[in-house]
BADO-342725 format. One record per residue: x, y, z of N, C-alpha, C in turn. Coordinates in steps of 0.05 Angstrom, whole numbers, plus 5000, padded with zeros to 4 digits. Example, Ala and Ser with C-alpha at 12.3 -4.5 7.8 and 13.67 -1.06 7.14 Angstrom:
<pts>
[[5264, 4886, 5156], [5246, 4910, 5156], [5264, 4934, 5156]]
[[5257, 4955, 5142], [5273, 4979, 5143], [5258, 5001, 5157]]
</pts>
This chain:
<pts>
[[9203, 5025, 9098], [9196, 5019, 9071], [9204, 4990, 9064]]
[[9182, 4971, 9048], [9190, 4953, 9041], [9221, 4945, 9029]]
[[9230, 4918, 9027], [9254, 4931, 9006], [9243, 4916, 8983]]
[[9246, 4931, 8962], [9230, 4926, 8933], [9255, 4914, 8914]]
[[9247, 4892, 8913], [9261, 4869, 8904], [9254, 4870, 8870]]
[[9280, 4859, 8853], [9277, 4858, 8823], [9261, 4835, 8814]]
[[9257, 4823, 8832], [9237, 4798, 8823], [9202, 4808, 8823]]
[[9204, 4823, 8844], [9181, 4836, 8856], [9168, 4848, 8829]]
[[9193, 4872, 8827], [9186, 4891, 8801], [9173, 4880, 8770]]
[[9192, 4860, 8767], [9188, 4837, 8743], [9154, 4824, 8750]]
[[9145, 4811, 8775], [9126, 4800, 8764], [9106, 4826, 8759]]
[[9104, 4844, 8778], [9084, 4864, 8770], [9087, 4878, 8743]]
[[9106, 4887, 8727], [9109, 4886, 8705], [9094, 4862, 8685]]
[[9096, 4839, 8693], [9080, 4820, 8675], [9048, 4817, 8680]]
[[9044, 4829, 8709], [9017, 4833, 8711], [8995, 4857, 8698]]
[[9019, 4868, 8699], [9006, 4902, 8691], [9013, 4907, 8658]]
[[9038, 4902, 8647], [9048, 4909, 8625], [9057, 4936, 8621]]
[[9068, 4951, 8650], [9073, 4968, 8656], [9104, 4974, 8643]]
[[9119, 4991, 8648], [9146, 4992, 8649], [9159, 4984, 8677]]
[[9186, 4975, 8674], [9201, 4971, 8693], [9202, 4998, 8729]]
[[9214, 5021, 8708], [9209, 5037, 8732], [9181, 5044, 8749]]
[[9165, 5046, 8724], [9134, 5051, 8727], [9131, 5028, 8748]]
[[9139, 5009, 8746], [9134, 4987, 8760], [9141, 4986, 8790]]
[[9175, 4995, 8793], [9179, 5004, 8821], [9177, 5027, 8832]]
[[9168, 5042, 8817], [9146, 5070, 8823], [9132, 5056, 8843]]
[[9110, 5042, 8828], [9081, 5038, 8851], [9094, 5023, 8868]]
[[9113, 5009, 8865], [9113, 4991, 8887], [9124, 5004, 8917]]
[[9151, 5022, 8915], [9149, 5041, 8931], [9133, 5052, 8942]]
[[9115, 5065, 8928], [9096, 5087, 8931], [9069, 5071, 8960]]
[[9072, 5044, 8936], [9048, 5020, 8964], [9073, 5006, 8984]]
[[9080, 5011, 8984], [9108, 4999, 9018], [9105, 4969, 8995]]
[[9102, 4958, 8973], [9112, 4927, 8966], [9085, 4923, 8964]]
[[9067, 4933, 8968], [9039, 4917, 8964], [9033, 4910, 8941]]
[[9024, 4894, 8928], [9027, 4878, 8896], [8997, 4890, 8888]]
[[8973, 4885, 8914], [8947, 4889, 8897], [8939, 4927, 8897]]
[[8954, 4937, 8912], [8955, 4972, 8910], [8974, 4981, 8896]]
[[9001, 4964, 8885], [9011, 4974, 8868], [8997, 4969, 8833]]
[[8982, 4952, 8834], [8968, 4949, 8809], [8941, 4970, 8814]]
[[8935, 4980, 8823], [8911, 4992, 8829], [8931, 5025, 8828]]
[[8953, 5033, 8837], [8973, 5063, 8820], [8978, 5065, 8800]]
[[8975, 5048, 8782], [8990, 5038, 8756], [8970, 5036, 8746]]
[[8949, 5034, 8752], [8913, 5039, 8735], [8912, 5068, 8739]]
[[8908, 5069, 8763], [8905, 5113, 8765], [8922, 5132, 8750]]
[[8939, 5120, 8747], [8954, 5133, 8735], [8959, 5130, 8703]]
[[8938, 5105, 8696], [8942, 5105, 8662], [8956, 5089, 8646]]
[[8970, 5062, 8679], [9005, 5060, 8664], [9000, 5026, 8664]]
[[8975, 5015, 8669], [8969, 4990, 8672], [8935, 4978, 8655]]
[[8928, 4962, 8659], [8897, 4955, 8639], [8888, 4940, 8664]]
[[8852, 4949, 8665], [8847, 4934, 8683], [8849, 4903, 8694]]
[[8846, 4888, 8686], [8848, 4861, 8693], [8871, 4839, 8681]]
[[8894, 4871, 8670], [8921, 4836, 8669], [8915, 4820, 8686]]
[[8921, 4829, 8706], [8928, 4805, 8726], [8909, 4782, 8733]]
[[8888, 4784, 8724], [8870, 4765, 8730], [8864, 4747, 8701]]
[[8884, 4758, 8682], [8881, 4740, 8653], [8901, 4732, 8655]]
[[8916, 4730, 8673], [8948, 4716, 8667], [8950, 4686, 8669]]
[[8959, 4678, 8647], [8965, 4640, 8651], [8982, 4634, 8651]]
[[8987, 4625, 8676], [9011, 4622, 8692], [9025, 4582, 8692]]
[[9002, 4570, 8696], [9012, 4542, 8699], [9001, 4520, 8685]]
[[9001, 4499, 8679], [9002, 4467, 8652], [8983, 4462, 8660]]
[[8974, 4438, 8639], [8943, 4427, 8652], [8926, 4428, 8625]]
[[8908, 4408, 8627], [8885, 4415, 8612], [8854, 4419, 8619]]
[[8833, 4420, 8602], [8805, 4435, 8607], [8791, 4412, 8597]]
[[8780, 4400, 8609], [8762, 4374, 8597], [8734, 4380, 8598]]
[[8715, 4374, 8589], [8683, 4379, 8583], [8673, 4352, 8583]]
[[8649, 4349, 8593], [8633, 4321, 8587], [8612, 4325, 8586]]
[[8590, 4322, 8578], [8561, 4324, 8567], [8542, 4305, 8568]]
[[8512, 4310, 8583], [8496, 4284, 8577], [8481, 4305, 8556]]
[[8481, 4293, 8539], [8460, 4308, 8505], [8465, 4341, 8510]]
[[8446, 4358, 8497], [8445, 4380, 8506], [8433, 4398, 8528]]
[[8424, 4384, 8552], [8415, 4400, 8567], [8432, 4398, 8594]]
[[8461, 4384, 8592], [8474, 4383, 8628], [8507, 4386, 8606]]
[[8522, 4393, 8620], [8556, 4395, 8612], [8563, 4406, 8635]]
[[8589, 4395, 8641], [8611, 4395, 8660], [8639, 4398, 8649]]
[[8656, 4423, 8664], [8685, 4425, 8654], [8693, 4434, 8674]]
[[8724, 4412, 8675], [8738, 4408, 8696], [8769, 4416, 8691]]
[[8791, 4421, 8702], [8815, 4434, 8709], [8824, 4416, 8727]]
[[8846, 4409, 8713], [8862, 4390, 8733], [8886, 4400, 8719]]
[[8913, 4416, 8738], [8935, 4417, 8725], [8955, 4402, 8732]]
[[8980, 4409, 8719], [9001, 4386, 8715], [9032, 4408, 8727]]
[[9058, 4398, 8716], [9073, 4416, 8726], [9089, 4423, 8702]]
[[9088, 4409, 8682], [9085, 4410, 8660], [9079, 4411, 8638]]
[[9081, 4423, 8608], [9062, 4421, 8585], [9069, 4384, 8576]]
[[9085, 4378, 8577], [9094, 4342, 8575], [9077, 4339, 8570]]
[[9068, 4334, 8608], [9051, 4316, 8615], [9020, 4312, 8608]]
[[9015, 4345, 8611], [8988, 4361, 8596], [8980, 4345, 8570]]
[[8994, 4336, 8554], [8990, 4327, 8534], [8996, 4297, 8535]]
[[9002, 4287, 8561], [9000, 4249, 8556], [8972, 4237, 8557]]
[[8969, 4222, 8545], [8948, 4200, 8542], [8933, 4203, 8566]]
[[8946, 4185, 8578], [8944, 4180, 8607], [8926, 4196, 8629]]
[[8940, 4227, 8623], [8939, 4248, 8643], [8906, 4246, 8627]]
[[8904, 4253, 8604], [8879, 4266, 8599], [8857, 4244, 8602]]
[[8862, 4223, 8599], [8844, 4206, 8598], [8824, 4208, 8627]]
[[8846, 4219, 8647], [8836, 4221, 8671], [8825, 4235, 8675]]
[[8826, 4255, 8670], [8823, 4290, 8662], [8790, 4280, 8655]]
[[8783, 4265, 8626], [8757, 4261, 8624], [8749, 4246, 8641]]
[[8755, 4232, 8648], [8737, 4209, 8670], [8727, 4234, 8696]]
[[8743, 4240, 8699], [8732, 4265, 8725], [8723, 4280, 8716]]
[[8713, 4288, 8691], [8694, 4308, 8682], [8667, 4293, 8681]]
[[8667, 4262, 8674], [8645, 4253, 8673], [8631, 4251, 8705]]
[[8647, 4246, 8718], [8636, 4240, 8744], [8620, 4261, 8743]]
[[8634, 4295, 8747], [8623, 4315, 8756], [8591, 4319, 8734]]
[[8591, 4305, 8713], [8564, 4324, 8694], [8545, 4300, 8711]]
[[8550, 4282, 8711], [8537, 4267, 8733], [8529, 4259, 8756]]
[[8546, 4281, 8769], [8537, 4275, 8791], [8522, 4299, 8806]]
[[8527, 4320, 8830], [8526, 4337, 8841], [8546, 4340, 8863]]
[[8570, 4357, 8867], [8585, 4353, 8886], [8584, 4380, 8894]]
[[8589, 4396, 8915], [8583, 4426, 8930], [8623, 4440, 8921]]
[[8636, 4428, 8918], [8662, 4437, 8915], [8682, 4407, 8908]]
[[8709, 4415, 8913], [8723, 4397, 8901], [8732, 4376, 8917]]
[[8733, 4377, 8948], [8734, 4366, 8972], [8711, 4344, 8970]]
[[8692, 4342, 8958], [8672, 4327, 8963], [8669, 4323, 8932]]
[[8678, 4328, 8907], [8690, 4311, 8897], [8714, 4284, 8892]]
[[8745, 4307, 8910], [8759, 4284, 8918], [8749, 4258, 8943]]
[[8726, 4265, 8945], [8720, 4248, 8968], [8695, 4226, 8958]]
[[8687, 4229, 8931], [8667, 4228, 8916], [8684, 4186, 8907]]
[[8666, 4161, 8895], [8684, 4140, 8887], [8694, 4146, 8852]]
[[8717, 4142, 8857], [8721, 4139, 8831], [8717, 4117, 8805]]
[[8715, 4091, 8827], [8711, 4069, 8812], [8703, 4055, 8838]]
[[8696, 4028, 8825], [8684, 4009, 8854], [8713, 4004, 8885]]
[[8738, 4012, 8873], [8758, 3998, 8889], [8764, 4027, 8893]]
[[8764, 4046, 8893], [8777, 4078, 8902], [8756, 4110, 8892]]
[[8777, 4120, 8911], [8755, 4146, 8908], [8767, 4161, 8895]]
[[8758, 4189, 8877], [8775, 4210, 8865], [8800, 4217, 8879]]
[[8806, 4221, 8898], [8830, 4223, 8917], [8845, 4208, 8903]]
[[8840, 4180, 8910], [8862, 4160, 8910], [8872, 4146, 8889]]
[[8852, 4162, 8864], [8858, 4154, 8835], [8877, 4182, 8832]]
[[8874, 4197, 8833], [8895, 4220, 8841], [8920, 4220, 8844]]
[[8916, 4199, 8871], [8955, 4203, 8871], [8960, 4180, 8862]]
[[8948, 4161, 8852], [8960, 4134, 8828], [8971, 4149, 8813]]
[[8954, 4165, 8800], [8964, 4188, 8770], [8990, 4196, 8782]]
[[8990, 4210, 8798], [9019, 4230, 8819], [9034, 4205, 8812]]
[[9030, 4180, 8823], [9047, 4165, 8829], [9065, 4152, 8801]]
[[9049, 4143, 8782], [9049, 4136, 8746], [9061, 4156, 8745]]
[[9053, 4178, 8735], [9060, 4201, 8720], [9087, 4215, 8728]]
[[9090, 4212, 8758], [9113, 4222, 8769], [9112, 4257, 8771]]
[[9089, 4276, 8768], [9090, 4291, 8775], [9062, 4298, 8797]]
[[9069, 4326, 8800], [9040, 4330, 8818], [9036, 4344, 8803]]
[[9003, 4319, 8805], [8972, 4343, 8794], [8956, 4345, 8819]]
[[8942, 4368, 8798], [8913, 4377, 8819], [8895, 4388, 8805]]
[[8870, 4375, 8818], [8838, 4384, 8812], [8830, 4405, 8821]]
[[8829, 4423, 8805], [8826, 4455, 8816], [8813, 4467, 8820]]
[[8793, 4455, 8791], [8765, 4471, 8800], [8740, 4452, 8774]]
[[8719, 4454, 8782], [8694, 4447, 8760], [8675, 4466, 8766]]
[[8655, 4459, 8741], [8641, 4475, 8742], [8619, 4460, 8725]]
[[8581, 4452, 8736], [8571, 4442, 8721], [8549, 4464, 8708]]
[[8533, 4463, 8690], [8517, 4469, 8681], [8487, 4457, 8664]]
[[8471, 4461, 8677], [8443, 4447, 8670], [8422, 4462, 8659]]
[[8414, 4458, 8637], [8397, 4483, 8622], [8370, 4469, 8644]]
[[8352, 4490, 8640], [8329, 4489, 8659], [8302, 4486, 8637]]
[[8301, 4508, 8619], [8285, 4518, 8588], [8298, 4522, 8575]]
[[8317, 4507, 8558], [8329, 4505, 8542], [8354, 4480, 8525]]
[[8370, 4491, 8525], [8397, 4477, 8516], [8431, 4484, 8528]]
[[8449, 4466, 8528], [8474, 4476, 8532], [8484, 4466, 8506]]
[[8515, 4492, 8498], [8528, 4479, 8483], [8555, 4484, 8488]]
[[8571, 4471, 8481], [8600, 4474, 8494], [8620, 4474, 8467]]
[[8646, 4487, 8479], [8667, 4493, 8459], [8695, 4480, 8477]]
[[8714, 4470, 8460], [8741, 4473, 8475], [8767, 4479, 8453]]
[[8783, 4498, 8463], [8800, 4510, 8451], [8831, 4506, 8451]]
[[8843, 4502, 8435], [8871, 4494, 8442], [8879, 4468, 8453]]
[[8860, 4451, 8446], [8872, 4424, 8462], [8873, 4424, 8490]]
[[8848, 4436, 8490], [8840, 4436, 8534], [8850, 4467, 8533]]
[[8862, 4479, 8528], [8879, 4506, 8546], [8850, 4520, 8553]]
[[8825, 4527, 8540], [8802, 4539, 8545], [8784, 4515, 8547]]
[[8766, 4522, 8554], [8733, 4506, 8558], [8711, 4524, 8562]]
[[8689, 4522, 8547], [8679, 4551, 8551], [8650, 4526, 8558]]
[[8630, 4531, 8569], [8596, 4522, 8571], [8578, 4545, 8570]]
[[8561, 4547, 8543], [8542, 4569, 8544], [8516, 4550, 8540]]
[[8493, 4571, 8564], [8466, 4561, 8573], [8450, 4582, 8557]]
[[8436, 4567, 8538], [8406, 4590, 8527], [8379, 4582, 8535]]
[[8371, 4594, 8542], [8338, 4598, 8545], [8327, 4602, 8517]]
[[8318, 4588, 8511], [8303, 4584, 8485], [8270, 4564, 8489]]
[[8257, 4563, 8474], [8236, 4552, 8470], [8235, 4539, 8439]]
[[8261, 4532, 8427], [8264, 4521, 8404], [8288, 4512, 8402]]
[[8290, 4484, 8400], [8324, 4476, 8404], [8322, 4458, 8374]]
[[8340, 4475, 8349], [8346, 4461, 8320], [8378, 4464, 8320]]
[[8378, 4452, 8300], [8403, 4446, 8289], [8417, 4488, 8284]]
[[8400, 4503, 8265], [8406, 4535, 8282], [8412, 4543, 8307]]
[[8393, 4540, 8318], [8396, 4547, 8350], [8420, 4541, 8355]]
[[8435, 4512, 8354], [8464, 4498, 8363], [8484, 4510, 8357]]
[[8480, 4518, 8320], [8504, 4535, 8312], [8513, 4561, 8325]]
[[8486, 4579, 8327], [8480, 4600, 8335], [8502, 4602, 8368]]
[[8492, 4578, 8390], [8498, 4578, 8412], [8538, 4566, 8410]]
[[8533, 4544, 8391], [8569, 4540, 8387], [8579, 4567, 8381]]
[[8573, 4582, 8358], [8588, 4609, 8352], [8587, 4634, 8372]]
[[8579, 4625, 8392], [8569, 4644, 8412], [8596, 4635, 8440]]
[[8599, 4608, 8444], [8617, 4593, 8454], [8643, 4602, 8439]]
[[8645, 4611, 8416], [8672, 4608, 8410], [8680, 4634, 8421]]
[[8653, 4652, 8419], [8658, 4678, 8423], [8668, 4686, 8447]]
[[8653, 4675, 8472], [8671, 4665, 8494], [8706, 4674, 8498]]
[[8713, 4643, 8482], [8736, 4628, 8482], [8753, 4651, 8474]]
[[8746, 4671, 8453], [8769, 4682, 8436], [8766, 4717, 8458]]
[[8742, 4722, 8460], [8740, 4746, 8478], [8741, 4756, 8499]]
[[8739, 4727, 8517], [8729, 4730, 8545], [8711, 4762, 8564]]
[[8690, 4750, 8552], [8670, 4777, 8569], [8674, 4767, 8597]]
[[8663, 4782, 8614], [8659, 4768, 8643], [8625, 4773, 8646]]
[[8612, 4778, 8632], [8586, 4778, 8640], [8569, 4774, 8620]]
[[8546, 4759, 8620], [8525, 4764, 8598], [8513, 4788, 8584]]
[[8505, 4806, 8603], [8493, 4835, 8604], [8507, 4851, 8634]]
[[8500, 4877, 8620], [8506, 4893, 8644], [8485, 4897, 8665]]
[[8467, 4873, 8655], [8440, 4876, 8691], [8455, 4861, 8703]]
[[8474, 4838, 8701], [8498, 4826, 8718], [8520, 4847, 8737]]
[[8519, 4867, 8733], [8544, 4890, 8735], [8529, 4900, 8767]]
[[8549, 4903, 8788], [8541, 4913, 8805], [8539, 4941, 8809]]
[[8537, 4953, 8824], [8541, 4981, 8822], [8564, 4996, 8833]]
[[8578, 4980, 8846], [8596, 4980, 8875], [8618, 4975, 8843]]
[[8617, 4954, 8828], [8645, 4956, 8800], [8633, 4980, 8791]]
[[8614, 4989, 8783], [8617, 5022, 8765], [8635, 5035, 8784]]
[[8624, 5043, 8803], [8633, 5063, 8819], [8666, 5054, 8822]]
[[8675, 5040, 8824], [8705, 5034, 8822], [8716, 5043, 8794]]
[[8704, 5031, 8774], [8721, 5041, 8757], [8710, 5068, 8744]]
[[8693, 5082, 8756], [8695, 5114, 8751], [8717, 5127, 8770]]
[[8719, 5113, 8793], [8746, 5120, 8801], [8770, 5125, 8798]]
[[8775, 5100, 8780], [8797, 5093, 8768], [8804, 5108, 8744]]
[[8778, 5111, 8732], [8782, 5135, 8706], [8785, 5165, 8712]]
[[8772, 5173, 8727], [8770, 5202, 8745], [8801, 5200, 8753]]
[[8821, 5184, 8758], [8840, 5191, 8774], [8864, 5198, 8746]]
[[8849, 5184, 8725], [8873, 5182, 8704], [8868, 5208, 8691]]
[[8845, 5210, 8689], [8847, 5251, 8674], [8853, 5268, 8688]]
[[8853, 5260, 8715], [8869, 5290, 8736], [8896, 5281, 8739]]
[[8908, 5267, 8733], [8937, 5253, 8725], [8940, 5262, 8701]]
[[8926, 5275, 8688], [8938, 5279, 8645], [8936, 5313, 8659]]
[[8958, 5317, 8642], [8962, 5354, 8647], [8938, 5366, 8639]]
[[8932, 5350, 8608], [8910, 5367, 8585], [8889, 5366, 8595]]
[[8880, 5341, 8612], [8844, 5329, 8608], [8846, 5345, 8631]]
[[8851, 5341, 8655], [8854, 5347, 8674], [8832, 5386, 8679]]
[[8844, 5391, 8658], [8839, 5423, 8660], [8816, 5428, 8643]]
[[8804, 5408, 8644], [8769, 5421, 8621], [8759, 5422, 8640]]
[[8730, 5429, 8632], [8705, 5433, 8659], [8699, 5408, 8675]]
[[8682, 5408, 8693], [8677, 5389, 8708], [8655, 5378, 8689]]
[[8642, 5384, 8684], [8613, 5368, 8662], [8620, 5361, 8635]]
[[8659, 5357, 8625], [8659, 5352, 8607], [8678, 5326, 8619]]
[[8690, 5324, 8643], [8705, 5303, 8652], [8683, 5284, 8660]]
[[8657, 5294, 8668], [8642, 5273, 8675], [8636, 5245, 8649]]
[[8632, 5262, 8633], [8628, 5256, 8599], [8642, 5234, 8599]]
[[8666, 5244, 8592], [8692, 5229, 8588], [8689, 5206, 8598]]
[[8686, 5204, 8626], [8680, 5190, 8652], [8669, 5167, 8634]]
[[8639, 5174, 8633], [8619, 5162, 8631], [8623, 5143, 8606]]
[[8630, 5154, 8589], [8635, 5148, 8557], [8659, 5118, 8554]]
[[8677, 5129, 8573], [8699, 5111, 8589], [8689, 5084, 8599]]
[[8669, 5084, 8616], [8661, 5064, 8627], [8640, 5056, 8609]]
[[8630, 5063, 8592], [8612, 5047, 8568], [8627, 5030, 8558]]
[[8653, 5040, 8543], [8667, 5023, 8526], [8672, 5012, 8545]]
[[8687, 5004, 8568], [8696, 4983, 8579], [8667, 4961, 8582]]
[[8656, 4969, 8587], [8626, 4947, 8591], [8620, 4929, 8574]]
[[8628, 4943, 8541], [8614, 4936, 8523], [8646, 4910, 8515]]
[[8660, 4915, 8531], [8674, 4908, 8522], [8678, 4875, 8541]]
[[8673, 4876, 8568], [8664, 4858, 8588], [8641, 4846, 8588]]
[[8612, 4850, 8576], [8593, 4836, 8572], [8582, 4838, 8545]]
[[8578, 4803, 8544], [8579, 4783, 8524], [8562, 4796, 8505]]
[[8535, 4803, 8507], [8521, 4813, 8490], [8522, 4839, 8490]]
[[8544, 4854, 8488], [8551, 4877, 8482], [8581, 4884, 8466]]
[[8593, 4864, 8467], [8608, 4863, 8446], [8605, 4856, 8421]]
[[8624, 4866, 8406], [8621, 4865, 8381], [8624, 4835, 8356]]
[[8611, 4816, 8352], [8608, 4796, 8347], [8627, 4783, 8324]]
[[8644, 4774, 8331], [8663, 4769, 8316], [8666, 4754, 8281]]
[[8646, 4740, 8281], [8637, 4736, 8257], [8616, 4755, 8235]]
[[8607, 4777, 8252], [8597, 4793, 8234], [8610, 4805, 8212]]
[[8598, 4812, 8190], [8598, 4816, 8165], [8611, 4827, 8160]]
[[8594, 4856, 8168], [8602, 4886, 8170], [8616, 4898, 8194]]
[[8620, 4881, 8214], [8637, 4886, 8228], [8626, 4909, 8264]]
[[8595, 4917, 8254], [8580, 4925, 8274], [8562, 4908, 8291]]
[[8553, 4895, 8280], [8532, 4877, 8298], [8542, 4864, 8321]]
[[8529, 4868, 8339], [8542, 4860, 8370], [8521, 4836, 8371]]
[[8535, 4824, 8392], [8529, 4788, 8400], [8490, 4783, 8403]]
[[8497, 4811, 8417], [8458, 4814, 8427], [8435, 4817, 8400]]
[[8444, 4826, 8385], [8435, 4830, 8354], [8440, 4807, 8345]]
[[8464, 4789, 8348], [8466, 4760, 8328], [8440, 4741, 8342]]
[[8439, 4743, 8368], [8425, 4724, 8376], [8401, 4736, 8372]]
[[8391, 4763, 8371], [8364, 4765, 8352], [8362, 4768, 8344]]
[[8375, 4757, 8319], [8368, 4760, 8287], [8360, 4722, 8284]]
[[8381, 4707, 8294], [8367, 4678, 8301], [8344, 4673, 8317]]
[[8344, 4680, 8329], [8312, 4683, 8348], [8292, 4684, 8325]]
[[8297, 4711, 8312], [8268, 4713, 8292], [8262, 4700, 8271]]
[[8295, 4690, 8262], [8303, 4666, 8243], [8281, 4642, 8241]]
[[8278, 4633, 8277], [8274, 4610, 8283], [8248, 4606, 8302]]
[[8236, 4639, 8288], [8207, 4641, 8313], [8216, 4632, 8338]]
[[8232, 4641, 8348], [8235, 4628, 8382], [8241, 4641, 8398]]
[[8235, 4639, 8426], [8249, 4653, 8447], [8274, 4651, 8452]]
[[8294, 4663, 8443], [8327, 4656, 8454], [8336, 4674, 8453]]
[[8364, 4670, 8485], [8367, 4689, 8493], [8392, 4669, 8503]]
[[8420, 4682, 8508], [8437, 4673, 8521], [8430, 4680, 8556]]
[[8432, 4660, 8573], [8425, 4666, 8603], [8456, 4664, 8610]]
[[8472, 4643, 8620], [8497, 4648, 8623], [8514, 4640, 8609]]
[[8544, 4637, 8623], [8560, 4621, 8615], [8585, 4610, 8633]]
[[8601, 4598, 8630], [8629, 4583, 8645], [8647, 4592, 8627]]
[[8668, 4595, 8632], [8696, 4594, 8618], [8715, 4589, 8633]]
[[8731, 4565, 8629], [8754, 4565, 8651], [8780, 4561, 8627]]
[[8796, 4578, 8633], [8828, 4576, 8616], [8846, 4562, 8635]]
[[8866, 4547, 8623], [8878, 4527, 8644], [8903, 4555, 8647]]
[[8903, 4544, 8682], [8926, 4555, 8700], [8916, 4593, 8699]]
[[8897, 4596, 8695], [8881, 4626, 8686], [8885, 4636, 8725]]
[[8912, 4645, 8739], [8913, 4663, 8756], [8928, 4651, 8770]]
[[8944, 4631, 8759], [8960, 4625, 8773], [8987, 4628, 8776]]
[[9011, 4623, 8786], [9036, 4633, 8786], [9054, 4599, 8775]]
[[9072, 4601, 8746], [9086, 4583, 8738], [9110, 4584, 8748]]
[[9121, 4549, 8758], [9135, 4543, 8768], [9161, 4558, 8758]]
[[9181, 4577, 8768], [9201, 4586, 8754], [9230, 4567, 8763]]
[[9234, 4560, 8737], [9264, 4542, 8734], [9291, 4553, 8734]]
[[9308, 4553, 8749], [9331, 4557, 8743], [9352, 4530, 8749]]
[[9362, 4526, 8714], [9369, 4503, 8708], [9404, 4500, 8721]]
[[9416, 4528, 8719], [9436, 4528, 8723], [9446, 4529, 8750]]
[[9430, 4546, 8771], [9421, 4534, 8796], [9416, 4518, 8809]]
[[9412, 4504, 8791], [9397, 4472, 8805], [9421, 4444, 8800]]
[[9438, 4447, 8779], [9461, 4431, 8773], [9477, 4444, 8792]]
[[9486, 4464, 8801], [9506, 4479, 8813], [9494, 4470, 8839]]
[[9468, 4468, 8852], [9466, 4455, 8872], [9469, 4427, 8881]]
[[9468, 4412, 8859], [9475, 4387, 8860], [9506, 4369, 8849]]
[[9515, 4392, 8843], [9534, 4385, 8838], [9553, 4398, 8871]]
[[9547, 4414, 8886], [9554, 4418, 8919], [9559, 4446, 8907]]
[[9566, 4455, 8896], [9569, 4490, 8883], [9563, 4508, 8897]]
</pts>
């Protein structure tokens, strides 16, 4: 058996929002395994599906660049600190490499760092100037461009870089409506994070997982456990609606509505008919800075005690 360490226990606890013991429950139970102990801690009721993949872990900001409305680019470059995240300097660069990317076409980030940055250096090597100035290490983590095909883009950014959201509509009418319509749709993004447009995005291979996952948590409850089989299916089924509706974009419930019912898919056709037009949200981007990564952990008193020979 693994030996199940208090550090161990602690991060999976911050992944899951589990309890402590709950926590070295699964971990035992999986010999230390981190991605099967989050996957006992769902079956069992005692975790939410995707902490761990909303966790923001490390510094940095979310830059956006735009040619008009039909191309936007947002880029992630983090830092090792919030400081720095917020110097001049850092961000200025932050945009310049967003502009490159809405401009250019690069296949990944390797062939952006390999891409010129200016006539005398390439993204690389303006890179570690920054490292070098700044005195910490950054890194370019990830981009992401977007180019409407029939339509428009419009973009949001939240918190001073921490989010960047790019939403693409298919429309056949681009007004000053349409924009709002698509900005309030972006914010919607930012504050809710769906992971999908619609559930024609949804594979079938994720249902079937998380009917799994639910199936395992009512034969885990003493009560549910013991109804009929055609009323656990229900349950089942009913289960994995709400989560759907809750993961794709035009199935959630639209945050600026009135009355508090109208879901995203209804806002955007009620503007559609507003504006005689074809519109329809097709995708979107969202990147949150340091969104799965692990933050540098400090121990201050450790670190003087080491340098002081301790």
């Amino acid at each position: 058996m693994a030996d199940i360490s208090a550090k161990l226990v602690k991060e999976l606890r911050e992944m899951t929002g589990a309890g402590m013991m709950d926590c070295k429950k699964a971990l035992v139970a999986t010999d230390g395994n981190m991605d099967e102990a989050v996957e006992f801690l769902r079956k069992n009721g005692q975790a939410k599906a995707d902490k761990k993949a909303n966790r923001i872990a490390a510094e940095g900001i979310c830059k956006i660049a735009c040619e008009g409305d039909k191309a936007a680019a947002v880029v992630e470059v983090n830092s090792e600190t919030d400081f720095v995240a917020k110097n001049e300097q850092f961000q200025t660069f932050v945009g310049q490499v967003a502009d490159l990317v809405v401009a250019g076409d690069y296949a990944d980030v390797d062939a952006l760092l390999a891409a010129p940055f200016d006539a005398t250096k390439t993204v690389k090597e303006a890179l570690v100037e920054k490292v070098a100035t700044i005195g910490e290490n950054l890194n370019i983590r990830r981009f992401a461009k977007v180019t409407a095909e029939n339509g428009c883009v419009m973009t949001y950014t939240h918190g001073g870089g921490r989010i960047g959201v790019i939403v693409e509509a298919a429309t056949d009418v681009v007004n000053d409506s349409i924009k709002e319509a698509l900005s309030n749709v972006a914010m919607q993004i930012a504050a809710l994070y769906p992971k999908y447009v619609s559930k024609d995005e949804i594979g079938a291979d994720f249902i079937e997982h998380e009917k799994e996952i639910i199936r395992a948590q009512i034969m885990n409850d003493p009560k549910e456990s013991k109804k009929p089989a055609n009323v656990i299916e229900g349950m089942i089924a009913g289960r994995v609606n709400k989560e759907l509706k809750e993961i794709c974009l035009v199935d959630q419930v639209y945050v600026k509505a009135e009355d508090g019912k109208q879901n995203v898919g209804q806002y955007v056709a009620q503007v559609a008919k507003e504006n005689n037009a074809a519109f329809s949200i097709k995708r979107f981007v969202r990147f949150e800075t340091g969104e799965g990564l692990e933050k540098k952990s400090e121990d201050f008193a450790a670190e003087v005690a080491a340098q002081m020979g301790q």
